[in-house]
N, C-alpha and C positions, 0 to 999 in steps of 0.2 A: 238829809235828802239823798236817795239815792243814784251816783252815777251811772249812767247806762253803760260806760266804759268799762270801771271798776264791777258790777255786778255780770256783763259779760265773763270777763276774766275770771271771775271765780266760779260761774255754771265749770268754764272749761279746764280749771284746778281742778275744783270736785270729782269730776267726771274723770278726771288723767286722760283727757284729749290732747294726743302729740300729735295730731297729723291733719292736713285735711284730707283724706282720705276718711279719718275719723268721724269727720265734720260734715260730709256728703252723705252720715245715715240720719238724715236731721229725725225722719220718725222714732228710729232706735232712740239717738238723743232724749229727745222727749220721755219718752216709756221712763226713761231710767230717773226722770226726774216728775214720773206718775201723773205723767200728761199722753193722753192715749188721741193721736191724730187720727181724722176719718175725712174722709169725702161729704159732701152732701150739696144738694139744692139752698142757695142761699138767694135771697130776692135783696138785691140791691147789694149786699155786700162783698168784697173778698174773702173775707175769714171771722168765725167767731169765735171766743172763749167762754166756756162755760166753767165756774171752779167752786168745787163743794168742799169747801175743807184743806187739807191737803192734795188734795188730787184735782186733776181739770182733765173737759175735752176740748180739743183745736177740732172745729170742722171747719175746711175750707174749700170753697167754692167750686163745683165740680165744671163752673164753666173758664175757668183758670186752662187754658192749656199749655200756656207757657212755663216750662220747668222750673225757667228761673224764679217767675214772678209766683211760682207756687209756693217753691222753698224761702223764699223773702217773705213771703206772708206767713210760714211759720215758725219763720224765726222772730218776725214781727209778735205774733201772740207770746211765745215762749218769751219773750219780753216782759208783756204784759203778766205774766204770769208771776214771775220774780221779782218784778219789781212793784208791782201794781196791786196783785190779789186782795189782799187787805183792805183797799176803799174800794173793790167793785166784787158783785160775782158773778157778771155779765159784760163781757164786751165785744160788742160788734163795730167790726174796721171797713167802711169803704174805700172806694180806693181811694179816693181824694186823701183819706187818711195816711193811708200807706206811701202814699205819695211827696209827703210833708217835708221840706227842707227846715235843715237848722238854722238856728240866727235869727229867726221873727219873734216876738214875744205874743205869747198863747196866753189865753183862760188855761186853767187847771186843766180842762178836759183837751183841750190842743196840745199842752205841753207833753202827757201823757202821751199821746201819743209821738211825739217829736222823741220821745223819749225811748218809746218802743224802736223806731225805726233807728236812733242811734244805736241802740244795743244788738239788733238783727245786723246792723252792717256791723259789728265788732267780734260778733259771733261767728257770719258768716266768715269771716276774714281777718280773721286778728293780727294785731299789727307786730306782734312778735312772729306769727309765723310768714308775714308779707315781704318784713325787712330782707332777710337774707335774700330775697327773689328780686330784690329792685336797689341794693346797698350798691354804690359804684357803678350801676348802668345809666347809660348817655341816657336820657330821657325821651320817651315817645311815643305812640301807643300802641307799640308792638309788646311793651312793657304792662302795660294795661291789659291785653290781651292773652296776656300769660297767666300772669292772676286771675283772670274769668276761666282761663281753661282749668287751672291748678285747681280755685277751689271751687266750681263749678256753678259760677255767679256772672249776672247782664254784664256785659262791657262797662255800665256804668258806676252798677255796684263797685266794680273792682278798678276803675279810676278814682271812686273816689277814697279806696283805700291807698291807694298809689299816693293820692295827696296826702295822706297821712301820715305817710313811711316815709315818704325822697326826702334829701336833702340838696334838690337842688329846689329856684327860683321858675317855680311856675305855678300853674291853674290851670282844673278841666271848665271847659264852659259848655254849656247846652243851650243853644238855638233850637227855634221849633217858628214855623210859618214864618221865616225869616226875620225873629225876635229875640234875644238873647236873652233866656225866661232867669237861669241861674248862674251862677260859677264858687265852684269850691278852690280856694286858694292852697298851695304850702305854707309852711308856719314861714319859712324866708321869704315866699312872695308877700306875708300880709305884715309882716313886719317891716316890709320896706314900705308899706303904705303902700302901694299897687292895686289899684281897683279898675274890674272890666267894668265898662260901663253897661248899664242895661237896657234895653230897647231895642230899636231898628237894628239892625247892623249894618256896618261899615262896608259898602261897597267894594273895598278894597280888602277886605279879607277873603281867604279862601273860603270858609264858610259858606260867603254872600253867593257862593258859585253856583253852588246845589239850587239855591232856592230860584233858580236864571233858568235853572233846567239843563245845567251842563254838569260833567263829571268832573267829581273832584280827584286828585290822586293820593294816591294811598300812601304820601311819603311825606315827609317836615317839608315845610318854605318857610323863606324868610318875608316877613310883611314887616308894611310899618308899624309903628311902635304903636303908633296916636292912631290907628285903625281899630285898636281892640282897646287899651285903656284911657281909664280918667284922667282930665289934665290933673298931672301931677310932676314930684320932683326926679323926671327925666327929661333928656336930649330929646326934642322934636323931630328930630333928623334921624335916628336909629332906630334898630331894627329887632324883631324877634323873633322868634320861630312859630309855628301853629303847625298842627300835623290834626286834620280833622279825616273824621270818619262819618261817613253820613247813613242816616238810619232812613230810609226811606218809607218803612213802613207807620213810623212816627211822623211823618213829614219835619224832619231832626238833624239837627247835627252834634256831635262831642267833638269838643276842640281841645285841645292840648296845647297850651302855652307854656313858652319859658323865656328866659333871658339867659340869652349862650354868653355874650360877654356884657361888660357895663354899659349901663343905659344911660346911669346917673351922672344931674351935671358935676 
């Protein structure tokens, strides 16, 4: 079975990509791995893959205007292409596709794609080149925001590389119509069993602020503990940090959790 990690990593061995800078020519990319990107009219989809052989074309949706969500989409195909080619020679992504979180169990044709968008976010942002940018920084999403600039991906893509790289004790979360739809963990937040719970949100989170109609601030607070996670094995009484950012045009928020000192009993 193929890694989506593992086959990232080696497009960007093959390739002798040292930089993101390298990584921002995603069309060049492509070419060099005889995948020719184009624009086009797509009805219903974000992006399609077409592959004859050794070679493909990625057209993707010319009603894409978002930068980010254009180059995630084809880094999404270039996915599909490496790893995939061989049991299809047509694949068409809507967004719901592109959209897909890790962690659910898919039919074949679900995991594929689950698979695709792990390898676009490994591509866009690989975690050898992320580490050095987030190694020993106090955690927050001014941290997150560097990374989006750097290799030129959503706030969210590159949160959730930040989950991948820190070593400290946190999770981004996303709210949407005052719901808490997902949250990607650090390997220390999920190792101490740590889980955000999902659903409504807790009144008392900043989060809950946005969705009241008021402004949140652009800076970490300390909430309660039992506001954002599952009962579990922590102090009911302590505290932890959240530094959200709210997306308005999503009607959305990205949370940033961590635990600054011990929670546990």
């Amino acid at each position: 079975m193929t890694v989506p990690r593992a086959s990232a990593a080696s497009l960007i061995a093959d390739l002798g990509i040292g930089s993101a800078e390298d990584l921002r020519q995603l069309a060049d990319l492509a070419w060099a791995r005889g995948i020719l990107v184009r624009e086009g009219p797509l009805g219903g989809a974000e992006a399609r893959l077409a592959v004859r052989g050794s070679r493909g074309i990625i057209t993707v949706s010319s009603r894409i205007e978002n930068r980010h969500r254009r180059r995630y989409a084809i880094a999404h195909e270039i996915g599909h292409f490496e790893m995939h080619r061989g049991e299809s020679q047509l694949s068409v992504c809507l967004e719901e596709d592109i959209n897909r979180r890790f962690g659910t169990k898919y039919e074949s044709a679900m995991r594929r794609e689950a698979d695709a968008n792990e390898f676009a976010s490994h591509l866009l942002v690989p975690d050898s080149m992320a580490l050095p940018l987030v190694k020993g920084i106090k955690p927050s999403m001014n941290v997150a925001k560097k990374l989006g600039d750097e290799f030129d991906v959503s706030l969210t893509a590159a949160a959730l590389a930040y989950m991948r790289t820190c070593n400290d004790v946190c999770a981004i979360v996303y709210s949407k119509d005052g719901h808490v739809k997902w949250f990607a963990p650090s390997k220390d937040f999920r190792e101490l069993g740590f889980f955000v719970e999902l659903g409504p949100l807790d009144g008392y989170t900043i989060a809950a602020d946005f969705f009241r109609g008021r402004a949140i601030a652009d800076a970490p607070m300390s909430v309660d503990t039992v506001s954002w996670l599952a009962p579990g094995r922590f102090d009911r009484e302590s505290m932890i940090k959240e530094h959200s950012i709210a997306m308005p045009s999503y009607n959305a928020v990205l949370s940033l959790l961590w635990v600054e000192q011990d929670i546990g009993f």
